[in-house]
PDB file with SEQRES, HELIX, SHEET and CRYST1 records, atoms N, CA, C and O in Angstrom:
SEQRES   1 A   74  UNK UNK UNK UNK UNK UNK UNK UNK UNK UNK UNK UNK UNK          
SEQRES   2 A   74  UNK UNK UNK UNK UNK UNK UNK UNK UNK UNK UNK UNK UNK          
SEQRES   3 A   74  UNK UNK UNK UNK UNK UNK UNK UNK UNK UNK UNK UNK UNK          
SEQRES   4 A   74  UNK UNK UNK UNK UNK UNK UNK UNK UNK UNK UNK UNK UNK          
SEQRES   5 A   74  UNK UNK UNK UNK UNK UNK UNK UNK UNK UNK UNK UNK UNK          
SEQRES   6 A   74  UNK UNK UNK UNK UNK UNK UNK UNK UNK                          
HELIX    1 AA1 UNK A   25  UNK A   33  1                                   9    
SHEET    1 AA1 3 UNK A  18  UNK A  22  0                                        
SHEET    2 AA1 3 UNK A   6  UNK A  12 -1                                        
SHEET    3 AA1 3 UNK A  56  UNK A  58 -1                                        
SHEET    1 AA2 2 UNK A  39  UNK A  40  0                                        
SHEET    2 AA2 2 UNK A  51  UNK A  52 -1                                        
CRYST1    1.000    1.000    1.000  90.00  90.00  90.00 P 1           1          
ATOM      1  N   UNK A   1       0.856  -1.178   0.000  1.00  0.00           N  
ATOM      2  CA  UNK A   1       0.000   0.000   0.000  1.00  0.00           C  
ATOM      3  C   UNK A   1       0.899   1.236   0.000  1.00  0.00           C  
ATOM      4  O   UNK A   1       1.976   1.231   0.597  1.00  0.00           O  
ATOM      5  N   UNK A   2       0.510   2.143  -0.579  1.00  0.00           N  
ATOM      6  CA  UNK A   2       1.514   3.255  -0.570  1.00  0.00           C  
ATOM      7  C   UNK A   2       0.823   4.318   0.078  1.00  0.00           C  
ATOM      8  O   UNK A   2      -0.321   4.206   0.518  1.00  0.00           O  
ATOM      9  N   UNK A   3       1.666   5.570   0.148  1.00  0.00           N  
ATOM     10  CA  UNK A   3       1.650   6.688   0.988  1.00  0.00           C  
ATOM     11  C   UNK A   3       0.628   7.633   0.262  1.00  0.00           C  
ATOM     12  O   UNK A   3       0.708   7.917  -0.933  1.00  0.00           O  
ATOM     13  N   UNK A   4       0.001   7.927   0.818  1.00  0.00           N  
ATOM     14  CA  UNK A   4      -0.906   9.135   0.071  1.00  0.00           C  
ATOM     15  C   UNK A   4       0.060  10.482   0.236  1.00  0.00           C  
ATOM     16  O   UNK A   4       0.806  10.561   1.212  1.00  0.00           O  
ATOM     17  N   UNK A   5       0.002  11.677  -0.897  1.00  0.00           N  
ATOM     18  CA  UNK A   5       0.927  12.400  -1.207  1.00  0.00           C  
ATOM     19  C   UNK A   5       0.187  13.799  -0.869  1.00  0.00           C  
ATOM     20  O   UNK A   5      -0.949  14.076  -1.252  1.00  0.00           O  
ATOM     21  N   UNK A   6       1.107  14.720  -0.006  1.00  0.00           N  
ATOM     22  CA  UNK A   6       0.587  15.728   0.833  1.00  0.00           C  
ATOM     23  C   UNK A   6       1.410  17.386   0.040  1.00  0.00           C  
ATOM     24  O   UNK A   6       2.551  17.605  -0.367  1.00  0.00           O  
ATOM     25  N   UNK A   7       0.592  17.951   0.091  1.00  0.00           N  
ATOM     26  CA  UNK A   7       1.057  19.155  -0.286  1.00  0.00           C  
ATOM     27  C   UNK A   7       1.283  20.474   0.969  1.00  0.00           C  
ATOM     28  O   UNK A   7       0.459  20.936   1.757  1.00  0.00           O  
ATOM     29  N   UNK A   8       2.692  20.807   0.763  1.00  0.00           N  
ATOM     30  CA  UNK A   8       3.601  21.003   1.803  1.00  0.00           C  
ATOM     31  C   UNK A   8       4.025  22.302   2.118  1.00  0.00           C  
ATOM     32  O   UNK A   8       4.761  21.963   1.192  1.00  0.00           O  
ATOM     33  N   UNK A   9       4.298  23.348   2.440  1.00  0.00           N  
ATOM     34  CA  UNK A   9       4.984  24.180   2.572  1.00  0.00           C  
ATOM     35  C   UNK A   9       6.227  24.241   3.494  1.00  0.00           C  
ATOM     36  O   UNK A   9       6.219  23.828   4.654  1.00  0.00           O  
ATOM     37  N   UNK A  10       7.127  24.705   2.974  1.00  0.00           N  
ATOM     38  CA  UNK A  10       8.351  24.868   4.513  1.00  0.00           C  
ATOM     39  C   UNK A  10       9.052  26.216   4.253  1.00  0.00           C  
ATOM     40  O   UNK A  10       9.815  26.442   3.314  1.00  0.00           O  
ATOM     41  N   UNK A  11       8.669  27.114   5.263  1.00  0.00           N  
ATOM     42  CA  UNK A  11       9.244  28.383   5.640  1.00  0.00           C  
ATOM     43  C   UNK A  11       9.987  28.608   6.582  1.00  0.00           C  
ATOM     44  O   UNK A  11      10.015  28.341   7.783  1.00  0.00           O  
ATOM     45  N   UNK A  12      10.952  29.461   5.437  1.00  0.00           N  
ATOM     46  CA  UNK A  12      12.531  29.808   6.252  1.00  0.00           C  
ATOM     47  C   UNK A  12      12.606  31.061   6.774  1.00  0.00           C  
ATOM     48  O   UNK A  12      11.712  31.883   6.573  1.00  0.00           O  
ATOM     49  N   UNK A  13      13.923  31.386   7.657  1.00  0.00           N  
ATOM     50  CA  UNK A  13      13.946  32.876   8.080  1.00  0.00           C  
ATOM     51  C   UNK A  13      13.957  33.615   6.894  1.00  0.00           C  
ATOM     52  O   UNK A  13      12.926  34.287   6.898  1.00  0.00           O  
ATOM     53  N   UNK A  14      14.653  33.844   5.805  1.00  0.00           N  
ATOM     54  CA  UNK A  14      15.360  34.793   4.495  1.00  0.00           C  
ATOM     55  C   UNK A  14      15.081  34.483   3.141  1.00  0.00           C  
ATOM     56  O   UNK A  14      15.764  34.759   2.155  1.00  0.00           O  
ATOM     57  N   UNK A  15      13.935  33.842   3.203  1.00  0.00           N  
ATOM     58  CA  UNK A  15      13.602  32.710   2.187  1.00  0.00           C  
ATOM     59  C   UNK A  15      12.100  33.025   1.695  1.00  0.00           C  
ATOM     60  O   UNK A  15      11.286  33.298   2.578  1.00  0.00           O  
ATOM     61  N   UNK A  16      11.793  33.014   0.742  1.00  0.00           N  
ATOM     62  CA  UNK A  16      10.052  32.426   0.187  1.00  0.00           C  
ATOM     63  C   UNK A  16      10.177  30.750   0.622  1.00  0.00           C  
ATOM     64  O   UNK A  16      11.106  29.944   0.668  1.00  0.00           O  
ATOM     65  N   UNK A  17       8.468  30.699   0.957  1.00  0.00           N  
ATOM     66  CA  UNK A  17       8.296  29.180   1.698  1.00  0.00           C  
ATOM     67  C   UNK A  17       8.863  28.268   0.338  1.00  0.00           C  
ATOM     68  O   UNK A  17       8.717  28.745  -0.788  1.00  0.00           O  
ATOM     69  N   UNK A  18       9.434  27.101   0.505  1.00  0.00           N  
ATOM     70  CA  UNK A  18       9.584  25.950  -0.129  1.00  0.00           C  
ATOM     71  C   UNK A  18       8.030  25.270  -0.395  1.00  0.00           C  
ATOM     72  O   UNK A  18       7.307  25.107   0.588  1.00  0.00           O  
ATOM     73  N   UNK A  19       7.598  24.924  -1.603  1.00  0.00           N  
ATOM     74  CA  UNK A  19       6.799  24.237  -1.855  1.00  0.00           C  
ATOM     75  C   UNK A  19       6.820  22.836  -2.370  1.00  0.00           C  
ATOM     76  O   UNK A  19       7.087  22.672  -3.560  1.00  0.00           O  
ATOM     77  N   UNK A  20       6.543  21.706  -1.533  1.00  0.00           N  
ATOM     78  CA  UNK A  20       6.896  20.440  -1.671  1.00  0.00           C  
ATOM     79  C   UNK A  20       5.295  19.749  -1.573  1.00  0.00           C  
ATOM     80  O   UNK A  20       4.345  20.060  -0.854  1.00  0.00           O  
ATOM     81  N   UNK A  21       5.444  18.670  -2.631  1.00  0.00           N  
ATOM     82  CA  UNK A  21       4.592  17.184  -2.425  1.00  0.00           C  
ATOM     83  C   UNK A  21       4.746  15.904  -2.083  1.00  0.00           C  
ATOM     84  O   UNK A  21       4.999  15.030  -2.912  1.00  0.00           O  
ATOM     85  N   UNK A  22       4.583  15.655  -0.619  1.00  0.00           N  
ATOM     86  CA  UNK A  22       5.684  14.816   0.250  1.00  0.00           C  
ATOM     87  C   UNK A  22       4.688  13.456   0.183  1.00  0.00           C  
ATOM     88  O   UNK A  22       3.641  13.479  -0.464  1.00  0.00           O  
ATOM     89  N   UNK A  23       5.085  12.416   0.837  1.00  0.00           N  
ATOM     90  CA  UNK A  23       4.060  11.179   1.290  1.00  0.00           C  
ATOM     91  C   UNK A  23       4.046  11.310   2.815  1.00  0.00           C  
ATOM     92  O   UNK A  23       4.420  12.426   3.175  1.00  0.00           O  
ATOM     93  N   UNK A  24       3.857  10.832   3.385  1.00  0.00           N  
ATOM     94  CA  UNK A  24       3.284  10.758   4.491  1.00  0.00           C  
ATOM     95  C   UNK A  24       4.648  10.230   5.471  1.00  0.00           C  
ATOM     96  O   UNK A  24       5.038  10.448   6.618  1.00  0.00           O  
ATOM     97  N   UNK A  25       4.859   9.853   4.929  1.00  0.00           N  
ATOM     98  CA  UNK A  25       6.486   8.616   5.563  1.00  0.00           C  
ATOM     99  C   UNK A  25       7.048   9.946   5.330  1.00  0.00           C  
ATOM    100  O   UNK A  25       6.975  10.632   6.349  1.00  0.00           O  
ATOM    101  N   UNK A  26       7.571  10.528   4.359  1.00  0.00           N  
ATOM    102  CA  UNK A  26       8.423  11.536   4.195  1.00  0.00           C  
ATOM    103  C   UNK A  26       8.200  13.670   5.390  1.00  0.00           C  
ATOM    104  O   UNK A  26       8.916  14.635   5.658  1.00  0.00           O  
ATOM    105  N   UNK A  27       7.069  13.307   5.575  1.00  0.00           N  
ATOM    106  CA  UNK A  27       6.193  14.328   5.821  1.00  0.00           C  
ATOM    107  C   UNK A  27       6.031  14.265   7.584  1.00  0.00           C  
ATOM    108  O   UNK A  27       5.703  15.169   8.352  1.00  0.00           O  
ATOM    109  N   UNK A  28       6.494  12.450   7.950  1.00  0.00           N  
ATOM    110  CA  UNK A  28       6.720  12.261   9.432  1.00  0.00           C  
ATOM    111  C   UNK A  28       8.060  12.626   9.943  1.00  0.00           C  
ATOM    112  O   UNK A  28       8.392  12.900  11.096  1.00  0.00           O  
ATOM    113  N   UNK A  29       8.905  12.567   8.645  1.00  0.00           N  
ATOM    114  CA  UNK A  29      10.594  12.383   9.093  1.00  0.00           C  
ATOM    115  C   UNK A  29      10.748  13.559   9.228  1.00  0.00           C  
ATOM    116  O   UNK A  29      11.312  14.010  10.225  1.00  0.00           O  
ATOM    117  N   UNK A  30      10.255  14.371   8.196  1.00  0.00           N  
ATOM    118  CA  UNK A  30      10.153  16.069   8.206  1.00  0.00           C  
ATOM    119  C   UNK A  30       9.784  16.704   9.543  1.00  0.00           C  
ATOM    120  O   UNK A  30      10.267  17.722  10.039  1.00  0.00           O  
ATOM    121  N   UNK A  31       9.149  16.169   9.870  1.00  0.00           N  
ATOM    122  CA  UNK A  31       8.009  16.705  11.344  1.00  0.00           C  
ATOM    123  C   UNK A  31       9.073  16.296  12.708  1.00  0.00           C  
ATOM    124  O   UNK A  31       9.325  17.064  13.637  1.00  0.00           O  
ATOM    125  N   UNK A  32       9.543  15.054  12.570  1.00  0.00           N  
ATOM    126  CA  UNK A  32      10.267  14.485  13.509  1.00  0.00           C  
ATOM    127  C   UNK A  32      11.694  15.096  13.642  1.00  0.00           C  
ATOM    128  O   UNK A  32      12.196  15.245  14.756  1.00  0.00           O  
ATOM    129  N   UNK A  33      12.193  15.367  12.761  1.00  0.00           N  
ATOM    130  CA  UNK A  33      13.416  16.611  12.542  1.00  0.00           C  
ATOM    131  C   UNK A  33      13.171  17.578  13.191  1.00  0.00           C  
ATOM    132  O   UNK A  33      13.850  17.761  14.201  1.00  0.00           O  
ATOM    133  N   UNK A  34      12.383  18.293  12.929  1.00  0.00           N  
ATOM    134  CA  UNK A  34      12.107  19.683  13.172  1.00  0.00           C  
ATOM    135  C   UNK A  34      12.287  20.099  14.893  1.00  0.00           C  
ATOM    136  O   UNK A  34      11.657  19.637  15.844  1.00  0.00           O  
ATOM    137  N   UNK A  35      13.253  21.014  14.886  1.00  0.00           N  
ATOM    138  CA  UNK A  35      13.863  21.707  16.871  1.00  0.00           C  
ATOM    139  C   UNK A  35      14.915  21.251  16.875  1.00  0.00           C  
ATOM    140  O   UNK A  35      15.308  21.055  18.026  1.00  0.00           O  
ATOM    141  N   UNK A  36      16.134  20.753  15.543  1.00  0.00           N  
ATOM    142  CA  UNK A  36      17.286  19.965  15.806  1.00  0.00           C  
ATOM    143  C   UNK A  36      18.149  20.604  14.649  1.00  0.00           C  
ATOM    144  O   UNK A  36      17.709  20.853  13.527  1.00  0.00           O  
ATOM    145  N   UNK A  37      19.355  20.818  15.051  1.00  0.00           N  
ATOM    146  CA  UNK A  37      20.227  21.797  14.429  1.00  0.00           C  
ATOM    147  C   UNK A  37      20.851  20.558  13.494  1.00  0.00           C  
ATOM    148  O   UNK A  37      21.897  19.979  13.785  1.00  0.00           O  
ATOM    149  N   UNK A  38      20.018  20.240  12.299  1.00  0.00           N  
ATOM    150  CA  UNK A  38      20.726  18.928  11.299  1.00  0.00           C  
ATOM    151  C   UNK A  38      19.925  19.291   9.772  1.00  0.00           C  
ATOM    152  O   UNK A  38      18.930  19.901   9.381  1.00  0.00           O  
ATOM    153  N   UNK A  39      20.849  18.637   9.317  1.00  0.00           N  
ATOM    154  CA  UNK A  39      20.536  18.476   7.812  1.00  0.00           C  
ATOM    155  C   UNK A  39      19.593  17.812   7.478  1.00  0.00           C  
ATOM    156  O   UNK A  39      20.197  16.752   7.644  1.00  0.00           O  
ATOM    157  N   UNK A  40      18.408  17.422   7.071  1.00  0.00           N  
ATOM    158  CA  UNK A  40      17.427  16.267   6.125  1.00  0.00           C  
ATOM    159  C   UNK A  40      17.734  15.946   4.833  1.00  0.00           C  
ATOM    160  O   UNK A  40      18.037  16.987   4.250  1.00  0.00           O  
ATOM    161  N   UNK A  41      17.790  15.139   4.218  1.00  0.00           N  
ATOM    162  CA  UNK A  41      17.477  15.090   2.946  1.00  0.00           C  
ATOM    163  C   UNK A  41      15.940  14.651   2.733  1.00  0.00           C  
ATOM    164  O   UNK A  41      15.696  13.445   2.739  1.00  0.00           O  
ATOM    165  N   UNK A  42      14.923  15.549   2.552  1.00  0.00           N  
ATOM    166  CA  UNK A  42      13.839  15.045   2.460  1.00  0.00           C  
ATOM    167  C   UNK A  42      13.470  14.525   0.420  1.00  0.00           C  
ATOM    168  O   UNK A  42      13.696  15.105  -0.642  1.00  0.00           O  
ATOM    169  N   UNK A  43      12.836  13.195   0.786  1.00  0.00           N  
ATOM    170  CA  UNK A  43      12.609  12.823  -1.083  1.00  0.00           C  
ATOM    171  C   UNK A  43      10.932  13.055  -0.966  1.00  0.00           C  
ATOM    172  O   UNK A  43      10.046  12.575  -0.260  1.00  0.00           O  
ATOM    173  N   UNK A  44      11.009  14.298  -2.315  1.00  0.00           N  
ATOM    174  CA  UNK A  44       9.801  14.738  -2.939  1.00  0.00           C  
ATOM    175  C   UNK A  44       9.269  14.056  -3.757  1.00  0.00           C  
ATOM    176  O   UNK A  44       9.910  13.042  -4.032  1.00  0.00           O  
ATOM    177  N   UNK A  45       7.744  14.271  -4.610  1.00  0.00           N  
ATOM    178  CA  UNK A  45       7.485  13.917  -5.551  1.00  0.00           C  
ATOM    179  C   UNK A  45       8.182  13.422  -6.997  1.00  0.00           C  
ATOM    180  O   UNK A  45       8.138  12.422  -7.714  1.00  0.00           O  
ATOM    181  N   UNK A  46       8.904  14.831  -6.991  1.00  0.00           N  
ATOM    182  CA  UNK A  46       9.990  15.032  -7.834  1.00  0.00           C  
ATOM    183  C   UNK A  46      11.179  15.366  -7.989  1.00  0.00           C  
ATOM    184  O   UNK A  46      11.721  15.646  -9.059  1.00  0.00           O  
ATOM    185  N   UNK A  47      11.812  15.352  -6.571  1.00  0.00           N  
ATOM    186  CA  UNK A  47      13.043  15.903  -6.267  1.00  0.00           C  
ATOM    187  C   UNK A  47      13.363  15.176  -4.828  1.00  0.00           C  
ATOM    188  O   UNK A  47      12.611  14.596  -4.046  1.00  0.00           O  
ATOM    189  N   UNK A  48      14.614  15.407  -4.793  1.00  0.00           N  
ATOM    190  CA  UNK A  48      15.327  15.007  -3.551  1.00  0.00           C  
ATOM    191  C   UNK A  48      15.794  16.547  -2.884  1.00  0.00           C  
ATOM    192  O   UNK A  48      16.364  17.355  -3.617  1.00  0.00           O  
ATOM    193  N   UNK A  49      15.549  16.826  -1.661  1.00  0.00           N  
ATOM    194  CA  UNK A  49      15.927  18.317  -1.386  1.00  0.00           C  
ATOM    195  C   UNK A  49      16.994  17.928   0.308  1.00  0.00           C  
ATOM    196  O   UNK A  49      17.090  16.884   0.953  1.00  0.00           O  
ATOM    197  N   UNK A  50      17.233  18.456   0.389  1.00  0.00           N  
ATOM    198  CA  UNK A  50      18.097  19.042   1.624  1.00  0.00           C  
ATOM    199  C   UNK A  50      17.673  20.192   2.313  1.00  0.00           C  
ATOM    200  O   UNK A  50      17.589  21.342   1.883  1.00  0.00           O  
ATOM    201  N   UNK A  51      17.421  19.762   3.404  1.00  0.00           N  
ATOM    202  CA  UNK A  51      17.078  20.874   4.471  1.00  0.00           C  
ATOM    203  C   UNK A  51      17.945  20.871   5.602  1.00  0.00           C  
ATOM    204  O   UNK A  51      18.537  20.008   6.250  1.00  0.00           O  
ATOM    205  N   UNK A  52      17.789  22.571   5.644  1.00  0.00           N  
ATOM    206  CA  UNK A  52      18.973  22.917   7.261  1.00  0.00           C  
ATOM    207  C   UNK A  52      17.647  23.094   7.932  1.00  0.00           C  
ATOM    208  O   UNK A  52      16.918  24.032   7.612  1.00  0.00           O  
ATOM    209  N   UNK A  53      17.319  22.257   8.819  1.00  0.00           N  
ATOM    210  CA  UNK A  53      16.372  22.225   9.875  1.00  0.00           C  
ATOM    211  C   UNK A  53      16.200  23.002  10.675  1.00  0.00           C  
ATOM    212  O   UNK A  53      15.037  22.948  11.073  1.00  0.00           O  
ATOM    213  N   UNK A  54      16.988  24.015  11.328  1.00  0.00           N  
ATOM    214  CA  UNK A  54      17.606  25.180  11.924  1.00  0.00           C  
ATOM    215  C   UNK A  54      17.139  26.334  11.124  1.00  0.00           C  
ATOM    216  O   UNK A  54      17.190  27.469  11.600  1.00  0.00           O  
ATOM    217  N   UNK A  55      16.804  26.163  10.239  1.00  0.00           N  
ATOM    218  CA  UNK A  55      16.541  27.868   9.825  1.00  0.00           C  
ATOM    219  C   UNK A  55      14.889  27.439   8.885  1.00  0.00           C  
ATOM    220  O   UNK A  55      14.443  27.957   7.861  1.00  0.00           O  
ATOM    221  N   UNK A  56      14.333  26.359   9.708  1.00  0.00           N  
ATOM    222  CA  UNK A  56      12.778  26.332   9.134  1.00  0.00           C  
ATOM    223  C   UNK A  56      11.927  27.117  10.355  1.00  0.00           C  
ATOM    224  O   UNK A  56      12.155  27.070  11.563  1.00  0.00           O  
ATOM    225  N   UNK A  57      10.840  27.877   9.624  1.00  0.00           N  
ATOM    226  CA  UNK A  57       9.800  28.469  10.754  1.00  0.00           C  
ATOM    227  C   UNK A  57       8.856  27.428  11.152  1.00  0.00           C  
ATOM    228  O   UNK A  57       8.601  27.028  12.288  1.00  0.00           O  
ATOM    229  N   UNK A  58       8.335  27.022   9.927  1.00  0.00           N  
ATOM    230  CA  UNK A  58       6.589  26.884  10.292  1.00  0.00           C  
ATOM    231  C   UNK A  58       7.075  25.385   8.677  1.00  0.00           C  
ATOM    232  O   UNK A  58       7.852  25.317   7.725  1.00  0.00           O  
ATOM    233  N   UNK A  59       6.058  24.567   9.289  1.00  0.00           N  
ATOM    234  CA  UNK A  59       5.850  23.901   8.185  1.00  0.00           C  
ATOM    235  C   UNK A  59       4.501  23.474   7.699  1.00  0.00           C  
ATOM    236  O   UNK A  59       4.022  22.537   8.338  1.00  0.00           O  
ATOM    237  N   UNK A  60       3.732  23.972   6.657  1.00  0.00           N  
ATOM    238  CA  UNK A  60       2.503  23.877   6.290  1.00  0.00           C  
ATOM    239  C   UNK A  60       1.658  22.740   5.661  1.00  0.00           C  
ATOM    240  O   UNK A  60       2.189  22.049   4.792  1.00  0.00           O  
ATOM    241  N   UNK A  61       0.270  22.478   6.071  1.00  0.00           N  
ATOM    242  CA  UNK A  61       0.002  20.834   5.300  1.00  0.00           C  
ATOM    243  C   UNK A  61      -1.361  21.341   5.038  1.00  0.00           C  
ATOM    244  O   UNK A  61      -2.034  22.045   5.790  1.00  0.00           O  
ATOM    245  N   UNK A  62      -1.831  20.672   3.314  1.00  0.00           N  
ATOM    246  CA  UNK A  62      -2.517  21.406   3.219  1.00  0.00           C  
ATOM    247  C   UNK A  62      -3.624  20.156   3.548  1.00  0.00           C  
ATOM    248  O   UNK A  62      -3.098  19.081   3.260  1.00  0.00           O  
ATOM    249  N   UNK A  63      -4.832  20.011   4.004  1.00  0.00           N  
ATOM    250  CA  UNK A  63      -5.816  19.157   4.507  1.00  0.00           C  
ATOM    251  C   UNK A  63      -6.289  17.950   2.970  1.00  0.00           C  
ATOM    252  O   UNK A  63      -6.189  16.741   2.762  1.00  0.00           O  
ATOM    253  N   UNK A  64      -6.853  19.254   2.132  1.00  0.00           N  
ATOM    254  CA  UNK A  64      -7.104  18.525   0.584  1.00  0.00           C  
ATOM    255  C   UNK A  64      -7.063  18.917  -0.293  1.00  0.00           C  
ATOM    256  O   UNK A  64      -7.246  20.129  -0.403  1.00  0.00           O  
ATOM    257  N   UNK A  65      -6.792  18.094  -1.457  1.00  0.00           N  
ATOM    258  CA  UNK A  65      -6.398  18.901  -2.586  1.00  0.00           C  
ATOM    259  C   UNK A  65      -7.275  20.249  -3.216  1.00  0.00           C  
ATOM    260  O   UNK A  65      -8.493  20.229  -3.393  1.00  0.00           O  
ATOM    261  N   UNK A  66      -6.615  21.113  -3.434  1.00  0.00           N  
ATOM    262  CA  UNK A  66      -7.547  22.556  -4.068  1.00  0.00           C  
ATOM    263  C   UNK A  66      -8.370  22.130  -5.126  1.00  0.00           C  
ATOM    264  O   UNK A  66      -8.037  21.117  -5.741  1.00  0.00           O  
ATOM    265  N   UNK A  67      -9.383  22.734  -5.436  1.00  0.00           N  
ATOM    266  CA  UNK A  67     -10.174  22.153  -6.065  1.00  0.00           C  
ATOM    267  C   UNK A  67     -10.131  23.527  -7.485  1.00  0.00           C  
ATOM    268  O   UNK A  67      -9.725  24.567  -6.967  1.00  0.00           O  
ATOM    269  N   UNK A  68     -10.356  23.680  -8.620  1.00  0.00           N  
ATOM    270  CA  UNK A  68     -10.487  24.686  -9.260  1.00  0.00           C  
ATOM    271  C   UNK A  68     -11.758  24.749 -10.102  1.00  0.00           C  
ATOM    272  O   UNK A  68     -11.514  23.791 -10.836  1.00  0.00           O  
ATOM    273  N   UNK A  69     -13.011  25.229 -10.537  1.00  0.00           N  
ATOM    274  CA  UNK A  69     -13.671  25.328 -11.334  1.00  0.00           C  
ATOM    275  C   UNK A  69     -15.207  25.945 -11.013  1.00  0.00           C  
ATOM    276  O   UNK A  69     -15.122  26.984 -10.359  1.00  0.00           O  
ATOM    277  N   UNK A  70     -16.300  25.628 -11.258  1.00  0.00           N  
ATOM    278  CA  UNK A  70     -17.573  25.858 -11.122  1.00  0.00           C  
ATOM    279  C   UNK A  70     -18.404  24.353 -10.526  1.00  0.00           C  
ATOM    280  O   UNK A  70     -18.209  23.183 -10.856  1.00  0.00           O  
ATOM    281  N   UNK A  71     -19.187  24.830  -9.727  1.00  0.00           N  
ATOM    282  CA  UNK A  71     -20.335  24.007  -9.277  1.00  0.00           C  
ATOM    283  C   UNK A  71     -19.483  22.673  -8.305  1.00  0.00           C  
ATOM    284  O   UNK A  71     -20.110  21.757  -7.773  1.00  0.00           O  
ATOM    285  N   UNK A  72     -18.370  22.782  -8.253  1.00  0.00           N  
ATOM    286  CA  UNK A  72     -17.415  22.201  -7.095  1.00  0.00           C  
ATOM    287  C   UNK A  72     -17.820  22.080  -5.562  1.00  0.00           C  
ATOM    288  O   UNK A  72     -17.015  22.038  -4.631  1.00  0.00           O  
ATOM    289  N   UNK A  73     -19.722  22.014  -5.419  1.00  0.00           N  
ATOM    290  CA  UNK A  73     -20.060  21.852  -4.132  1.00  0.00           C  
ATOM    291  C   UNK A  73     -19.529  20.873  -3.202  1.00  0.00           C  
ATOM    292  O   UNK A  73     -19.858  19.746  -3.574  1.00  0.00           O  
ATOM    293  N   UNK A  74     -18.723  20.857  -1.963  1.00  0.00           N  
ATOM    294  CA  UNK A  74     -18.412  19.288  -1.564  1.00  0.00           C  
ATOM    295  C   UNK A  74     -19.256  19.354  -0.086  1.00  0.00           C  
ATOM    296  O   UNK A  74     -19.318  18.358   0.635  1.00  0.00           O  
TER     297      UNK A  74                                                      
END                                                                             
């Protein structure tokens, strides 16, 4: 069974937020890092990134996917 895929933000001190589409496994390790002066390599959708954990603010999750169009009642 695989990871359902989360849409992410990660904001730095000096930085525009990072926008990432993580899985869930990836999105725990992220979370579990975070208050620790270390490197991540977190693996994206489409990328492999590196994070200095130390200079993240806030990390954002978005609940569900955006929806775009007309008559989109849910």
């Amino acid at each position: 069974m695989s990871d359902s895929v989360k849409r992410v933000s990660v904001g730095f001190h000096a930085a525009p937020p990072l926008g990432l589409r993580l899985t869930d496994a990836a999105l725990a390790d992220l979370q579990a890092g975070l208050g620790k002066a270390d490197w991540l390599e977190v693996e994206a959708e489409d990328a492999s990134v590196t994070l200095n954990l130390s200079q993240v603010l806030y990390v954002r999750v978005e609940k569900d996917d955006q929806r775009v169009g007309f008559g989109l009642a849910g």
